[in-house]
C-alpha positions in Angstrom: -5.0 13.1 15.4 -3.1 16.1 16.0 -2.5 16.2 20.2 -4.9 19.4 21.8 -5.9 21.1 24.8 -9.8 20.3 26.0 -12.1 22.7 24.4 -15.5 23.6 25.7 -18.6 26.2 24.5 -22.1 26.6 24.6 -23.7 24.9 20.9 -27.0 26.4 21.5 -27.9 29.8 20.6 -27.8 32.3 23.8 -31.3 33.0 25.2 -33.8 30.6 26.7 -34.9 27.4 25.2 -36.0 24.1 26.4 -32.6 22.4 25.5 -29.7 23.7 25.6 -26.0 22.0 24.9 -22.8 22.4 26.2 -19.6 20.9 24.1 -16.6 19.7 24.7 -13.7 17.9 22.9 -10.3 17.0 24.0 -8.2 13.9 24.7 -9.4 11.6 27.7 -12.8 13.0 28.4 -13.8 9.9 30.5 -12.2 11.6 34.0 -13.9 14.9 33.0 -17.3 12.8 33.1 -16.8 10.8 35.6 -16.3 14.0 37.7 -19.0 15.9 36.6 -21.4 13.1 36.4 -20.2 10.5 39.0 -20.3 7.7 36.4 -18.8 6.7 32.7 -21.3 7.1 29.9 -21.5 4.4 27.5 -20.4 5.6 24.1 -22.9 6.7 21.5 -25.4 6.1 23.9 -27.7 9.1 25.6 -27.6 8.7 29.2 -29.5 10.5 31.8 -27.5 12.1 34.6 -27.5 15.2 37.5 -24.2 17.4 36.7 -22.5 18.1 39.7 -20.9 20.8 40.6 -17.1 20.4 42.6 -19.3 20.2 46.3 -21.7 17.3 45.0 -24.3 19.6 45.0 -26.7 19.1 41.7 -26.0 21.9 39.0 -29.0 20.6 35.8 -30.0 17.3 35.4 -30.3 16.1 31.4 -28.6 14.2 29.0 -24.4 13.1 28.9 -23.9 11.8 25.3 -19.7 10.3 24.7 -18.1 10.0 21.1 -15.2 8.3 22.0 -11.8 9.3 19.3 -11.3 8.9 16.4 -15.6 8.2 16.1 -16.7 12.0 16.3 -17.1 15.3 14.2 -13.7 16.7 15.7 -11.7 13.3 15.8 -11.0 13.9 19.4 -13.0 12.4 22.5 -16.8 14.3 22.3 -19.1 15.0 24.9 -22.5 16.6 24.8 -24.3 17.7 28.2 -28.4 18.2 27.3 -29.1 20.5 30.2 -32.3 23.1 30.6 -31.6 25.6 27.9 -31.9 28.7 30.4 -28.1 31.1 30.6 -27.8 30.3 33.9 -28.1 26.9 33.8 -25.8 26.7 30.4 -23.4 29.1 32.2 -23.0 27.3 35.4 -22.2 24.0 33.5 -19.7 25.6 31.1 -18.0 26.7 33.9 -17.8 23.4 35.3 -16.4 22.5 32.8 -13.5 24.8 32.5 -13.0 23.7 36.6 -12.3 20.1 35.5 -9.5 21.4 32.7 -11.2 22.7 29.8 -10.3 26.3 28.5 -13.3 28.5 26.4 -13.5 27.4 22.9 -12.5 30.0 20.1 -15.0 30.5 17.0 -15.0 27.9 14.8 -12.9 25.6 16.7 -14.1 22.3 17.1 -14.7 22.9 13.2 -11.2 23.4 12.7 -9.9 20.4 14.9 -12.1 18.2 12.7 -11.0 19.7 9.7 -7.1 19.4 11.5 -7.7 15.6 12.3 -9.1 15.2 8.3 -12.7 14.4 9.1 -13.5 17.1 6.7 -11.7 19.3 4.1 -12.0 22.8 4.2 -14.7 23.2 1.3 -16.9 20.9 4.3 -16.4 23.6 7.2 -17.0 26.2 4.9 -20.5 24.3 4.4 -21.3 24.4 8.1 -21.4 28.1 8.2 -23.0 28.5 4.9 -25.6 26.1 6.3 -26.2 27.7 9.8 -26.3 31.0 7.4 -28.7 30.0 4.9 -30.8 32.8 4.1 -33.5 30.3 2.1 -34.5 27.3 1.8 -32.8 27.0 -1.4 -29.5 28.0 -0.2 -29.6 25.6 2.7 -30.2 22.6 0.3 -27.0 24.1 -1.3 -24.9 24.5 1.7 -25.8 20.5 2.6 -25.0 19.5 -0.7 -20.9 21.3 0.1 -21.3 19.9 3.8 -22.2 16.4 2.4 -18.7 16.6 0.2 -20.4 17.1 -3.3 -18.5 20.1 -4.5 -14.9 18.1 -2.3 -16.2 15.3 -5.1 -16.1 17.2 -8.1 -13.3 19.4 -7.0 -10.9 16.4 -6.5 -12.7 14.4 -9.4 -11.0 17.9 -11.6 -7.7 17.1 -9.6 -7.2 13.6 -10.3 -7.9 14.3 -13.9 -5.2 16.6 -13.7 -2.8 14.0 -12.3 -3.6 11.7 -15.0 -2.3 14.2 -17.6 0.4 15.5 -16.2 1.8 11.6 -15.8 0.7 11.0 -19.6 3.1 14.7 -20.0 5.8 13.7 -17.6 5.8 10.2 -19.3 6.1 11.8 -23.0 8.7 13.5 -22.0 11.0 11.4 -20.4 10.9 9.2 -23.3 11.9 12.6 -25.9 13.9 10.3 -28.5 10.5 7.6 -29.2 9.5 8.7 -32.7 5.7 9.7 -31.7 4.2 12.8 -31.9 2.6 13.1 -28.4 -0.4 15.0 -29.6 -1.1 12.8 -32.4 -0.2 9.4 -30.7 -1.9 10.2 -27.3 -5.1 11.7 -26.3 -3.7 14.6 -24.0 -5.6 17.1 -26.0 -9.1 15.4 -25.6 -8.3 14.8 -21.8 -7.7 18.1 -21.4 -10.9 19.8 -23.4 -13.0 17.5 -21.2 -11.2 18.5 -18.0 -11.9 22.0 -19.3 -15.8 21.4 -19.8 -16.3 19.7 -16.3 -14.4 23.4 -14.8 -16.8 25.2 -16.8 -19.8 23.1 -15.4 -18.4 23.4 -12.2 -17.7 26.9 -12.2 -21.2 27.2 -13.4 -23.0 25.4 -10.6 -20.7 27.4 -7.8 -21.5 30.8 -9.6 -25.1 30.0 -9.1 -24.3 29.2 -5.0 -22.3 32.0 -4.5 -26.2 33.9 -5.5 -27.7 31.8 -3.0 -25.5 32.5 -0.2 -24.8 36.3 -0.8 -27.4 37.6 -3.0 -27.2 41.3 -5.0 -26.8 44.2 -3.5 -29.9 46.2 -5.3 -29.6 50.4 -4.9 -32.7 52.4 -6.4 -31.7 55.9 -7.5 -33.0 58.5 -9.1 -34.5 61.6 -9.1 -37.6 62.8 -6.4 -41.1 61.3 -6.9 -40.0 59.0 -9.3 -41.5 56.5 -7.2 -38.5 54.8 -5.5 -39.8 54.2 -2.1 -43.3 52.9 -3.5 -41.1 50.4 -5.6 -39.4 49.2 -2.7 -42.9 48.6 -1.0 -44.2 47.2 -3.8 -41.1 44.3 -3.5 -41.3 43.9 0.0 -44.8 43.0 -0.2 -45.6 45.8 2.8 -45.3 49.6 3.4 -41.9 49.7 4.1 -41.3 53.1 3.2 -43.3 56.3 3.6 -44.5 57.6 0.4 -45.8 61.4 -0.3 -46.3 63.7 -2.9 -43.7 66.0 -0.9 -40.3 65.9 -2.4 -37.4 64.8 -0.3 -39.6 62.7 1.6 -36.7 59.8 1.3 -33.6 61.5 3.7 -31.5 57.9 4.7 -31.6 54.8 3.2 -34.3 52.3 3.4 -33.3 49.0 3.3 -35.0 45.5 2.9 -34.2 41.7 2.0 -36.3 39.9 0.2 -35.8 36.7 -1.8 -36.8 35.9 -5.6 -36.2 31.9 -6.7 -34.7 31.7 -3.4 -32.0 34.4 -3.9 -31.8 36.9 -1.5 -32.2 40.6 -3.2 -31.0 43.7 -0.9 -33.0 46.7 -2.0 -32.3 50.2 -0.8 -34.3 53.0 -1.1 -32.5 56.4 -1.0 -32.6 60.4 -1.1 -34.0 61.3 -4.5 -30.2 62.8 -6.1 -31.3 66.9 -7.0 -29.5 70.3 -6.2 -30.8 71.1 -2.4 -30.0 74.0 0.2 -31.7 71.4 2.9 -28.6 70.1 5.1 -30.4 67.1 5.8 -31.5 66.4 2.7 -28.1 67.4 1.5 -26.3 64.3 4.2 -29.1 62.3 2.6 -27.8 62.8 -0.6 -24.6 62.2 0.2 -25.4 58.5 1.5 -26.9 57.4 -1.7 -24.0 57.8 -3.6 -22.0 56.0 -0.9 -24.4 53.5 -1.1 -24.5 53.6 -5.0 -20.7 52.8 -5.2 -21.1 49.6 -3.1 -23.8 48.3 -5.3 -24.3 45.3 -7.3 -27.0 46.2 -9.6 -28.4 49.8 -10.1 -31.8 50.7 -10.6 -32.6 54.1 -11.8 -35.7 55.1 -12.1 -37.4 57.7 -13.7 -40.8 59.1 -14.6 -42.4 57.4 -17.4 -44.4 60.1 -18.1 -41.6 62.1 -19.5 -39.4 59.8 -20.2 -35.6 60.2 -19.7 -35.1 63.7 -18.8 -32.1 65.8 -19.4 -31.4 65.6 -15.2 -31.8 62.0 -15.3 -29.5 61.8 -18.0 -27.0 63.5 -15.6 -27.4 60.9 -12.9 -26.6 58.4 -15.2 -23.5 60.1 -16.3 -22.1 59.9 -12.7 -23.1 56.5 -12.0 -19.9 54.3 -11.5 -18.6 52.4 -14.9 -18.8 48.9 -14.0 -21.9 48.2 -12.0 -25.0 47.1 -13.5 -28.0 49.4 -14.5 -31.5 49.1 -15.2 -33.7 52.5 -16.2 -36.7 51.6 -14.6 -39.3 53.6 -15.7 -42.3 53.7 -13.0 -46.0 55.3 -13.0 -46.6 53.6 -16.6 -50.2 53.4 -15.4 -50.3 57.2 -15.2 -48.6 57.4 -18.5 -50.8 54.8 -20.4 -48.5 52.7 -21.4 -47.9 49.5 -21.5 -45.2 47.4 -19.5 -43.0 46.1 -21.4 -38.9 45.4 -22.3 -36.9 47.3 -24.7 -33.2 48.4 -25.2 -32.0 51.8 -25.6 -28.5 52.7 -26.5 -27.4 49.4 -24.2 -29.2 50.1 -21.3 -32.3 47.9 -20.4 -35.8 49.5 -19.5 -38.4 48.1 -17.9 -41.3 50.2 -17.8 -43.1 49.4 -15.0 -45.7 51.0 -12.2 -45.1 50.4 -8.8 -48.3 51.4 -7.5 -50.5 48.9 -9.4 -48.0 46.0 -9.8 -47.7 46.0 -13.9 -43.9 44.7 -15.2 -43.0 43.4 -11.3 -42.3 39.8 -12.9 -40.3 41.8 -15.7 -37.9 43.0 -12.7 -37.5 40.2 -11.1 -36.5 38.4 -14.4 -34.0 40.8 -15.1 -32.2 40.8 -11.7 -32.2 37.0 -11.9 -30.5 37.3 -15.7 -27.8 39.9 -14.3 -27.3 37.7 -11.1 -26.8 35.0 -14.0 -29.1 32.8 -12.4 -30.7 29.9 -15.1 -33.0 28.7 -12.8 -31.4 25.2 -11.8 -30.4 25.6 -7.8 -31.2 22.3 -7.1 -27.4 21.8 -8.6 -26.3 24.8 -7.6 -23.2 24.5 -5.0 -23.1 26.9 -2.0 -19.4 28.9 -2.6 -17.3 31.6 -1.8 -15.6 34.4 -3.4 -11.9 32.5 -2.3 -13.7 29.2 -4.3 -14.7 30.9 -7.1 -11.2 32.9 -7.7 -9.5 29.8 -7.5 -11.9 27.9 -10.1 -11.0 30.7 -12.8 -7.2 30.5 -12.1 -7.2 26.9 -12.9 -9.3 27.7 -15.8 -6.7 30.5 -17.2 -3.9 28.4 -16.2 -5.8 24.9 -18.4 -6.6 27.6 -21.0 -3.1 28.6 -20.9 -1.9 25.0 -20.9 -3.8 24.3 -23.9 -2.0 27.2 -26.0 1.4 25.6 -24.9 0.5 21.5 -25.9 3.3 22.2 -28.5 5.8 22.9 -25.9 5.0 20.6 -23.2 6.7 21.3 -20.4 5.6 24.5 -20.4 2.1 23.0 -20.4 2.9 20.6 -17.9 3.6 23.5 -15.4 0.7 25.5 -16.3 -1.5 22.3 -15.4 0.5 22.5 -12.2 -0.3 25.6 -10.8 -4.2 24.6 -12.2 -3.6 21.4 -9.7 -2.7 23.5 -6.9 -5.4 26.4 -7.6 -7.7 23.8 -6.9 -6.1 22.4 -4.0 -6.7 25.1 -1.9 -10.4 24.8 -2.4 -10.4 22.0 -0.1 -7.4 23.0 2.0 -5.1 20.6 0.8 -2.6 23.8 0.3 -3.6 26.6 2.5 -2.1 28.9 4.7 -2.6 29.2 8.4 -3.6 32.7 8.6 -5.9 31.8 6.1 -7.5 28.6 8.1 -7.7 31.5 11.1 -9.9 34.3 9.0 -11.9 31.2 7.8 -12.7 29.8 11.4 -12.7 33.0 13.3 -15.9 33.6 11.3 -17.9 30.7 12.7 -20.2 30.5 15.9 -18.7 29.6 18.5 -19.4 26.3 20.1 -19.6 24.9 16.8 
């Protein structure tokens, strides 16, 4: 265990409650106790007791639960005080606290001192966040599957594979006058092509958690009273948006979460995108396309009625290269026609109408196939965008390694830097400033 200061922080959310908990973690915690407490708890044990303030005088009464080193999340000596959940109550005990020698606890610091004092790895921490975070039900179940060390598992299961070869490498070539061929006589390349599939699979199931936890960023565009706001309406299940015959009714952006299999879709409504000499309307404009440039996946919709109109066809030519778009085109009722699917020179339509319903499952099928989602979160794994860079660099550097298997120490080194790509997943190889972007992000107090 790494030696430490005493840490203390509120764990409960601010605001009133019933409960609420004050945490601290250090070295020694028995004298803080005893002082605030006027007796020793018994470990793992929930005790009732009146916290005192430095006069004697009774601060709370509540529960004192000890987790004596090396026996608790952060490693280090852990107490919890169960007091009335009310800020002034929570307050006044912190600051107790801090009068017996404990200083204010940083964001996502008793995380890091149990990540410091290897009671988790890094991939672990992350999954305390991601759980706190969870934006669904589904993502939770994901987060506690990284928390519980599933995707740790398969992540060093990859890395000891890795080991494995290189020694069979390292061994074949310290041995470069035996009269073996080391492809032939050895079975590096079938190690390797399964190490390859389980990335693939893994890469996979953490694609499908980094949906979960951050969703797509949805923008609907187009021209006026194509029907954008009664489309977000129509997704969020309630009137959302105000919706007239008056064009320009739409001057900011409108936005709303809602979730589809469990993935959490951003929509925004904005401006309808037309020549105006209304400066509001104009600023209005000028937001959407801001907001179109951030966006994941770009609806544009436009009136089905008339089809794809020489202005629509304009907005399209200055939507960014790169992003994802759907011509959604709304009002089919009014058109009589039929919703449906179909492909036109690479772009896919979805004709639709917002008003009665027709072609919503259509929409939400095809912003599950662009969020690649195949339906199968319950293995999904709850990951970030560092865990997901670092899965495809080992998979270009095995790729790579698996071009060089006639030269093998080139190989060798390739499935080195794929080794340590993979390492810092879990933290095994990670930077400091890193570890303090990663923690500064969590509550504090946990």
């Amino acid at each position: 265990m790494k030696p430490a200061d005493t840490i203390a922080a509120i764990a409960t959310p601010p605001g009133r409650g019933g409960v609420g908990i004050v945490r601290v973690s250090g070295r020694e915690l028995l004298p803080l106790a005893q002082a605030l407490t006027n007796r020793l708890p018994q470990p793992r044990r929930a005790t009732r007791a009146d916290f005192l303030a430095a006069d004697g005088q009774p601060l709370d009464s509540g529960l004192i639960l000890y987790f004596p080193a090396p026996h608790s999340f952060t490693g280090e000596d852990v107490l919890e005080l169960h007091g009335h959940g009310g800020p002034v109550v929570m307050h006044a005990l912190l600051a107790r606290c801090v009068e017996l020698g404990a200083r204010l606890a940083e964001p996502g610091e008793f995380s890091r001192r149990a990540f410091e004092n290897d009671k988790i790895d890094l991939a672990q921490a992350e999954g305390i966040a991601d759980l706190i975070e969870a934006a669904s039900a589904q993502a939770a179940r994901a987060a506690l599957r990284s928390l519980s060390g599933e995707f740790s598992t398969a992540v060093r299961a990859l890395t000891d594979g890795l080991i494995e070869l290189r020694s069979l490498i390292e061994a074949t070539l310290d041995f470069p006058d035996e009269e073996i061929d080391p492809l032939a006589d050895t079975d590096i390349v079938p190690r390797l092509a399964r190490l390859r599939a389980d990335l693939a699979s893994l890469r996979t199931r953490a694609r499908e958690g980094s949906v979960l936890r951050s969703g797509l960023t949805v923008v609907l565009a187009g021209l006026p009273n194509v029907g954008k706001s009664s489309l977000l309406n129509r997704l969020a299940g309630e009137e959302r948006a105000i919706v007239t015959e008056i064009a320009g009714t739409t001057r900011d952006a409108v936005r709303e979460t809602i979730q589809v299999e469990g993935i959490p879709l951003h929509i925004i409504d904005t401006a309808g995108l037309r020549d105006t000499a209304d400066v509001v309307e104009q600023i209005g404009i000028a937001r959407t396309w801001q907001e179109i440039e951030k966006a994941d996946v770009i609806l544009q919709l436009v009136d089905a009625r008339g089809g794809v109109t020489p202005a629509d066809q304009a907005i399209a030519a200055r939507l960014p290269a790169g992003i994802e778009r759907v011509v959604v085109e709304n009002k089919c009722d009014l058109a009589q026609r039929v919703a449906g699917r179909h492909v036109e020179k690479g772009a896919a339509h979805l004709v639709v109408s917002a008003k009665n319903g027709a072609g919503m499952q259509l929409l939400h099928d095809e912003l599950l196939r662009i969020a690649g989602w195949r339906g199968h979160g319950e293995d999904a794994l709850l990951a970030r965008a560092r865990h997901l860079e670092a899965l495809a660099e080992a998979e270009t550097r095995m790729a790579a390694a698996d071009g060089q298997l006639r030269q093998l120490e080139l190989a060798a080194e390739e499935l080195r830097l794929a080794q340590q790509a993979l390492a810092r997943i879990t933290g095994e190889f990670t930077a400091d400033d890193l570890l303090g972007t990663i923690f500064g992000r969590f509550c504090i107090g946990k």
